[in-house]
N, CA, C and O atoms as a GROMACS GRO file, in nm:
protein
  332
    1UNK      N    1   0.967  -0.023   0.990
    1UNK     CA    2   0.826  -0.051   0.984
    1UNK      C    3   0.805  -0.170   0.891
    1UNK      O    4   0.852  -0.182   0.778
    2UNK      N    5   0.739  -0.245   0.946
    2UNK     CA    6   0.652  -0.405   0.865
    2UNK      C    7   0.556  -0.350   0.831
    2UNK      O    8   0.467  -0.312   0.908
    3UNK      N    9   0.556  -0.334   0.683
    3UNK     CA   10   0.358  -0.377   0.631
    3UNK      C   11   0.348  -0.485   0.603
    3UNK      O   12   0.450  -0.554   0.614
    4UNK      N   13   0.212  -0.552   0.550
    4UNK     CA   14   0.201  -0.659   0.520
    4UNK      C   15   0.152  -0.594   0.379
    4UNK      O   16   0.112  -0.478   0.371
    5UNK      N   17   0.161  -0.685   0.267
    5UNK     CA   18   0.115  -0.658   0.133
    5UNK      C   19  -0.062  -0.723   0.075
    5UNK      O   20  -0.066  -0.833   0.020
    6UNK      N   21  -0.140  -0.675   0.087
    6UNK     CA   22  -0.254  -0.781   0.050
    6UNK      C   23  -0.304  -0.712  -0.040
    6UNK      O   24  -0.351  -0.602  -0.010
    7UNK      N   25  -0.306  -0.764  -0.189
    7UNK     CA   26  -0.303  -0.854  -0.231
    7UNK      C   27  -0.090  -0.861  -0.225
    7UNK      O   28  -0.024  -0.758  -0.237
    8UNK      N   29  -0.025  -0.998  -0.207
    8UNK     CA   30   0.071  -1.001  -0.262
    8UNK      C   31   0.155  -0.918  -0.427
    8UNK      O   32   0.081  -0.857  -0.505
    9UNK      N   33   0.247  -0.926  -0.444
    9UNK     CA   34   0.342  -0.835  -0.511
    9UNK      C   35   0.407  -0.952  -0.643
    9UNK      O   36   0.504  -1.022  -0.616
   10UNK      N   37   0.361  -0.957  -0.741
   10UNK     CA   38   0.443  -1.062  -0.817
   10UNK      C   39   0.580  -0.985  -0.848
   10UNK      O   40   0.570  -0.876  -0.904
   11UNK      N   41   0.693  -1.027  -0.819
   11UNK     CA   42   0.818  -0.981  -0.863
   11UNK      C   43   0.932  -1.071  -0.907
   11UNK      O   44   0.924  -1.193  -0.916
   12UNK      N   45   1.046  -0.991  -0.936
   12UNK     CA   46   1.192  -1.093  -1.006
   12UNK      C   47   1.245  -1.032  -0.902
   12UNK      O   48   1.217  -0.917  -0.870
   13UNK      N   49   1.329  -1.109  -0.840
   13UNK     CA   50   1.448  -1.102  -0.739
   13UNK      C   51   1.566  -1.146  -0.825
   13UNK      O   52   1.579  -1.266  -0.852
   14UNK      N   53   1.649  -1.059  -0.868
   14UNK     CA   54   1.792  -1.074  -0.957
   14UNK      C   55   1.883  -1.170  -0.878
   14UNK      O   56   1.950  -1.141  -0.779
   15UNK      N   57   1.877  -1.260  -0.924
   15UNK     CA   58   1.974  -1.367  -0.821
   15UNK      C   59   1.910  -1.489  -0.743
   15UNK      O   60   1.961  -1.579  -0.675
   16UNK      N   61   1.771  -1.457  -0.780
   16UNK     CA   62   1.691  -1.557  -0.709
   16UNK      C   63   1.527  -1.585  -0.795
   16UNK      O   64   1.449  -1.676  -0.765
   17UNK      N   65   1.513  -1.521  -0.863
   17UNK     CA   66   1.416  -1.529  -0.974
   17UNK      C   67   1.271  -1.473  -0.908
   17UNK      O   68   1.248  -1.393  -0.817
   18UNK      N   69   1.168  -1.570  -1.011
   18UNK     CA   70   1.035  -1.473  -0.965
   18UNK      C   71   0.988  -1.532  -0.814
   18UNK      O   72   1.030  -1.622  -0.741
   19UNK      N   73   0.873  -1.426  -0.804
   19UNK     CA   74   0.825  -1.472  -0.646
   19UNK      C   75   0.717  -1.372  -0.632
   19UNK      O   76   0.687  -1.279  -0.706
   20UNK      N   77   0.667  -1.411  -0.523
   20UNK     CA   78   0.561  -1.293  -0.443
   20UNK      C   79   0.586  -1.217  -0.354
   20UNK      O   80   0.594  -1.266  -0.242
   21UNK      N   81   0.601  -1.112  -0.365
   21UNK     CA   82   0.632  -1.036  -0.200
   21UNK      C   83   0.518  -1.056  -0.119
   21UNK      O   84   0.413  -1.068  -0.183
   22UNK      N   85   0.509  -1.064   0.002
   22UNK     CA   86   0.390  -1.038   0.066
   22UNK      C   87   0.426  -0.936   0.213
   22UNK      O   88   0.357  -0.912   0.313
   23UNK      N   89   0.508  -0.908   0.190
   23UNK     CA   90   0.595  -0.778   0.316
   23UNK      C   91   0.695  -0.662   0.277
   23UNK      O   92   0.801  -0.695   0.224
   24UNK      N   93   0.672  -0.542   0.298
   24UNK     CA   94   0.841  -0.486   0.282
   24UNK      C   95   0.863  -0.414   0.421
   24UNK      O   96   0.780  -0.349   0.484
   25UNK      N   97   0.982  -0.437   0.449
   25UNK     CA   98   1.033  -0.360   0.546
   25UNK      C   99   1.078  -0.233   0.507
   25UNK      O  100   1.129  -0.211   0.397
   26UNK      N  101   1.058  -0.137   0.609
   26UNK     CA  102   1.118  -0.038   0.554
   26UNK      C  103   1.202   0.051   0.708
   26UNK      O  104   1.135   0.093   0.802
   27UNK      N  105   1.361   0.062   0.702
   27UNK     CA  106   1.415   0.095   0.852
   27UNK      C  107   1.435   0.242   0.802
   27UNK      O  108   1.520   0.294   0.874
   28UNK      N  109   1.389   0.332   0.704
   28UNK     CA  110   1.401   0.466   0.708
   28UNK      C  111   1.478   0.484   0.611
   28UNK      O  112   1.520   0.394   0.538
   29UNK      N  113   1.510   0.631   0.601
   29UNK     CA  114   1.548   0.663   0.483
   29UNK      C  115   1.720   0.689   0.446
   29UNK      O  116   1.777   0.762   0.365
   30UNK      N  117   1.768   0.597   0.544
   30UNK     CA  118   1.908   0.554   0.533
   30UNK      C  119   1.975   0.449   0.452
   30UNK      O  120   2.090   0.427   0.412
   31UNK      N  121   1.791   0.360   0.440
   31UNK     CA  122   1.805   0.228   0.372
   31UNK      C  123   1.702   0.198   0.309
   31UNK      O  124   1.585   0.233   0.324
   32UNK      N  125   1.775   0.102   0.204
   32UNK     CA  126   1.694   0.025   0.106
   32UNK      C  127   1.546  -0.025   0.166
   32UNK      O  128   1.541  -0.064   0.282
   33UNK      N  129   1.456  -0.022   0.104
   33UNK     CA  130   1.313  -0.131   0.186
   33UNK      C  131   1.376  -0.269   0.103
   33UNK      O  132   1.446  -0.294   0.005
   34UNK      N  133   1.294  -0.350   0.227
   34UNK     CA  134   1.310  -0.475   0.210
   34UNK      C  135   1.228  -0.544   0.145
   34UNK      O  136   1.114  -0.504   0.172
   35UNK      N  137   1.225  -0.647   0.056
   35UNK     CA  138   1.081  -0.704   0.000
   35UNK      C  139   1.098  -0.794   0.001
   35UNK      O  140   1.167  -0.855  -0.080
   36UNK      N  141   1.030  -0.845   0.114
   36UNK     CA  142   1.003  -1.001   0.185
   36UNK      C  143   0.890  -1.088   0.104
   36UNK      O  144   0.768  -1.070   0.106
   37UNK      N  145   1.017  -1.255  -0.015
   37UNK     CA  146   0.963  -1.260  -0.134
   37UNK      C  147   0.992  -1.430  -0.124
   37UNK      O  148   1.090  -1.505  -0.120
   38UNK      N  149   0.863  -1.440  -0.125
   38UNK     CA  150   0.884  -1.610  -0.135
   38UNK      C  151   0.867  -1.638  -0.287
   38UNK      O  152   0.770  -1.610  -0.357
   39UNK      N  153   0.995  -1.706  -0.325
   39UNK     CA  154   1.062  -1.721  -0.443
   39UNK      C  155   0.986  -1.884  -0.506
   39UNK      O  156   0.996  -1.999  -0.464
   40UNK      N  157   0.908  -1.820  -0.625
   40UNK     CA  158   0.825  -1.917  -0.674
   40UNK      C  159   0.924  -2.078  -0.704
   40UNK      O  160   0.897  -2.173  -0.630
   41UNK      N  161   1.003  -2.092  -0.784
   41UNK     CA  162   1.087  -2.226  -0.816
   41UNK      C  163   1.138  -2.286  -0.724
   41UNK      O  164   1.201  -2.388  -0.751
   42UNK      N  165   1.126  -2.235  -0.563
   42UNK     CA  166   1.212  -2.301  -0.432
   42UNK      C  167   1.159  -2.276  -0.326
   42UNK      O  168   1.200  -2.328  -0.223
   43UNK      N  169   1.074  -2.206  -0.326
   43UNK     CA  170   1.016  -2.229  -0.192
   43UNK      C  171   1.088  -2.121  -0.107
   43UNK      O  172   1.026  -2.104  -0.002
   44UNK      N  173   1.181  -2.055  -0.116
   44UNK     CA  174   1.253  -2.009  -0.032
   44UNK      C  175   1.202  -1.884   0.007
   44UNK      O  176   1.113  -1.833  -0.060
   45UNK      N  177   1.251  -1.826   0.113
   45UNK     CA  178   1.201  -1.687   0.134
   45UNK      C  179   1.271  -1.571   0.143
   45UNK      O  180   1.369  -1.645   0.156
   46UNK      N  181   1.319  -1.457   0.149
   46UNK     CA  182   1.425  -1.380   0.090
   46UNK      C  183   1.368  -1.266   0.144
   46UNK      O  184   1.247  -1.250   0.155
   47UNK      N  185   1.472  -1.170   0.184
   47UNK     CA  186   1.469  -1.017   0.193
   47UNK      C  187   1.554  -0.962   0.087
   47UNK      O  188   1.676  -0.957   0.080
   48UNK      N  189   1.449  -0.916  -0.007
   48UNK     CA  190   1.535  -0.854  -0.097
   48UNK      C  191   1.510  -0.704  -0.104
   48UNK      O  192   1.404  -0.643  -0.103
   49UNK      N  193   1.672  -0.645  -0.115
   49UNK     CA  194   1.678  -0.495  -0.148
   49UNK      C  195   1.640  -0.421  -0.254
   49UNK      O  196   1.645  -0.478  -0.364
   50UNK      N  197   1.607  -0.323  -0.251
   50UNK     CA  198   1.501  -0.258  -0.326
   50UNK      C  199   1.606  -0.291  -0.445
   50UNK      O  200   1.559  -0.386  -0.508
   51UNK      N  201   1.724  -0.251  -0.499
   51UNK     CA  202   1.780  -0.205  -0.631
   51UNK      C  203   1.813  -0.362  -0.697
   51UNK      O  204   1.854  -0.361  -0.814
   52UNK      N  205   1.796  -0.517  -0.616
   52UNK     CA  206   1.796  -0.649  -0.620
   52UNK      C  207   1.611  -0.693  -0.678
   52UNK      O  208   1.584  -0.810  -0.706
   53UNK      N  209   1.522  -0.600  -0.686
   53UNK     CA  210   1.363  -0.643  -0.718
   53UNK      C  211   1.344  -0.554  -0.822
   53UNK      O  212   1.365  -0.434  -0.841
   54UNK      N  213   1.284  -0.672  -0.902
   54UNK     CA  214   1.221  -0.578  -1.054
   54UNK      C  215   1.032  -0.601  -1.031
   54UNK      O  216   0.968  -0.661  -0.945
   55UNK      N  217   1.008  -0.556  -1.101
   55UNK     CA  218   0.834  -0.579  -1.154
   55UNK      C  219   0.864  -0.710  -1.245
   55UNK      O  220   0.968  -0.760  -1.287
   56UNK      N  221   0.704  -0.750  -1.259
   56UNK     CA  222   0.698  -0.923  -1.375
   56UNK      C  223   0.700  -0.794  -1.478
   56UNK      O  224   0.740  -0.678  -1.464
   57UNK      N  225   0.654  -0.848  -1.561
   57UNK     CA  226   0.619  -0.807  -1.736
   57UNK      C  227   0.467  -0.839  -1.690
   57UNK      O  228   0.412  -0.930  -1.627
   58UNK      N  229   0.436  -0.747  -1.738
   58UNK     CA  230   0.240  -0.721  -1.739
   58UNK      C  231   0.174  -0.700  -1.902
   58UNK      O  232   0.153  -0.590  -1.954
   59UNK      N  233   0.153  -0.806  -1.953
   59UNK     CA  234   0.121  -0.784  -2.070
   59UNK      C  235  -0.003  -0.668  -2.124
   59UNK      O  236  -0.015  -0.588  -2.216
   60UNK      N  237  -0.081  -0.712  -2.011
   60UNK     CA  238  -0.261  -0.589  -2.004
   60UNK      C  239  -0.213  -0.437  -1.971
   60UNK      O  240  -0.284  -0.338  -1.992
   61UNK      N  241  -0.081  -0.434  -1.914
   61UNK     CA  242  -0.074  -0.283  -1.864
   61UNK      C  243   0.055  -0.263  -1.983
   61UNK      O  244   0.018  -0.154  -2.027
   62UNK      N  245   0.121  -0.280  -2.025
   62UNK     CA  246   0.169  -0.285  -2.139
   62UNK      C  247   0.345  -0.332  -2.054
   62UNK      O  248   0.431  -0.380  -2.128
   63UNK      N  249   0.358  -0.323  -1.996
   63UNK     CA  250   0.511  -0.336  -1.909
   63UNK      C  251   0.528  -0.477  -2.000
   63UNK      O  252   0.447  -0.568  -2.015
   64UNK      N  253   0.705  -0.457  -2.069
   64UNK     CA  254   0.787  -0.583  -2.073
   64UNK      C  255   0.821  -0.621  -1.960
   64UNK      O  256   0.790  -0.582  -1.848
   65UNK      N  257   0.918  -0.738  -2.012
   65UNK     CA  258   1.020  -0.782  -1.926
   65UNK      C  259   1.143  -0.660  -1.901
   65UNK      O  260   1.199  -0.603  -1.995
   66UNK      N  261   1.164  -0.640  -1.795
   66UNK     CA  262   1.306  -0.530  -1.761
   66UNK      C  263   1.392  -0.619  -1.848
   66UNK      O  264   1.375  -0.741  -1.844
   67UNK      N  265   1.489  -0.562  -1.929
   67UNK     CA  266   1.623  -0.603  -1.930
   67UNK      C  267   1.706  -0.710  -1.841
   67UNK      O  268   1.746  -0.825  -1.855
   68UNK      N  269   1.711  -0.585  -1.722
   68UNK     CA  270   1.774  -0.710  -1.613
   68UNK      C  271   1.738  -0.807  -1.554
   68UNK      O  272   1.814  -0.877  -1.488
   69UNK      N  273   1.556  -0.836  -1.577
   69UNK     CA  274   1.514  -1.019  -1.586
   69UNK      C  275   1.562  -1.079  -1.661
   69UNK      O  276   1.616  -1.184  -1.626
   70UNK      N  277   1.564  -1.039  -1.791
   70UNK     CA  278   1.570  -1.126  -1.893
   70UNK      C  279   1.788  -1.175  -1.865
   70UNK      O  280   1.836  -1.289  -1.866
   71UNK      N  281   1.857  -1.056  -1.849
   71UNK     CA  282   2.001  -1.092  -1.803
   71UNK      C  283   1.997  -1.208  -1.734
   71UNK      O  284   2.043  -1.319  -1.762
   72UNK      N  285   1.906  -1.148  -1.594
   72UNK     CA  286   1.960  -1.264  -1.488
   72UNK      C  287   1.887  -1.422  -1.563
   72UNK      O  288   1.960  -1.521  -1.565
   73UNK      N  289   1.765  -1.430  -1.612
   73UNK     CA  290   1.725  -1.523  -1.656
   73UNK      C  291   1.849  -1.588  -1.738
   73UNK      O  292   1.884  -1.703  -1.711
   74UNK      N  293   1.898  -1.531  -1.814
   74UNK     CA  294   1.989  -1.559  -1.892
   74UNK      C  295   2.086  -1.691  -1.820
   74UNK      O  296   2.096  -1.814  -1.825
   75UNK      N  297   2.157  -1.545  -1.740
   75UNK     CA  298   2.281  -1.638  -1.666
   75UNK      C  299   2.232  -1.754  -1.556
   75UNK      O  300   2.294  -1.858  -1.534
   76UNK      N  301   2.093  -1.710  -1.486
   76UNK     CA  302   2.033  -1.847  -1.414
   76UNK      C  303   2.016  -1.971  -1.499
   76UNK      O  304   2.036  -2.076  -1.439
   77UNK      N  305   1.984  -1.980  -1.620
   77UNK     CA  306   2.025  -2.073  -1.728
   77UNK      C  307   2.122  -2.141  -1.732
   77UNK      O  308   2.120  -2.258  -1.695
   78UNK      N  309   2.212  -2.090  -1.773
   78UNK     CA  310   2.384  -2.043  -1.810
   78UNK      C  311   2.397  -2.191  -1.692
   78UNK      O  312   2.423  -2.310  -1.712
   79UNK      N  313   2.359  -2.094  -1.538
   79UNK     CA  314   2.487  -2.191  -1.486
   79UNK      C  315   2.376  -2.299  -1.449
   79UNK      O  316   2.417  -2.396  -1.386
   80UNK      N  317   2.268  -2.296  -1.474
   80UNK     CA  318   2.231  -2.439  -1.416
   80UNK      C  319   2.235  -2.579  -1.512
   80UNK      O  320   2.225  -2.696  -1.476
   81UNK      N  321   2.255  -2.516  -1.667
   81UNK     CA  322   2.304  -2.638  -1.738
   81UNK      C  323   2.415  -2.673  -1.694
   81UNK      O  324   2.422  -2.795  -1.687
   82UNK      N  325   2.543  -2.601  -1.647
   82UNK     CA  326   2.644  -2.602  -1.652
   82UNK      C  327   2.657  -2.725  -1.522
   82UNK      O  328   2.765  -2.784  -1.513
   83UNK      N  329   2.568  -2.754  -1.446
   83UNK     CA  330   2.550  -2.807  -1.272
   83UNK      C  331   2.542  -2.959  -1.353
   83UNK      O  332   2.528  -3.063  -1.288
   0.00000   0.00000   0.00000
């Protein structure tokens, strides 16, 4: 099943950074949903698996940054000085 998301979904895609979802797929309960996420720094668009998507940090609702943004932020750093 396709929903569509309205309003869009601000999220971190681990491996691909922040973005908006504006879709998730979901093929049942064999599998991950999908969260179809156009990735703010590239333009790109992505199906990402549920345990690959975090939440932003919401300062008004009190949510940090997850851990594993701030990791992947880390190493997305890491290697793009390294380029």
């Amino acid at each position: 099943m396709l929903t569509q998301l309205n309003p869009s979904i601000p999220l971190h895609v681990l491996g691909k950074g922040a973005g908006l979802a504006f879709a998730v797929i979901d093929y049942g309960p064999e599998h991950n949903l999908l969260w179809i996420t156009a990735i703010d720094e590239t333009g790109e668009i992505w199906c990402a698996p549920n345990p690959q998507v975090r939440m932003q940090q919401n300062w008004s609702m009190g949510r940090a940054k997850p851990l594993a943004v701030k990791a992947d932020e880390a190493e997305r750093a890491m290697s793009s000085s390294a380029d």
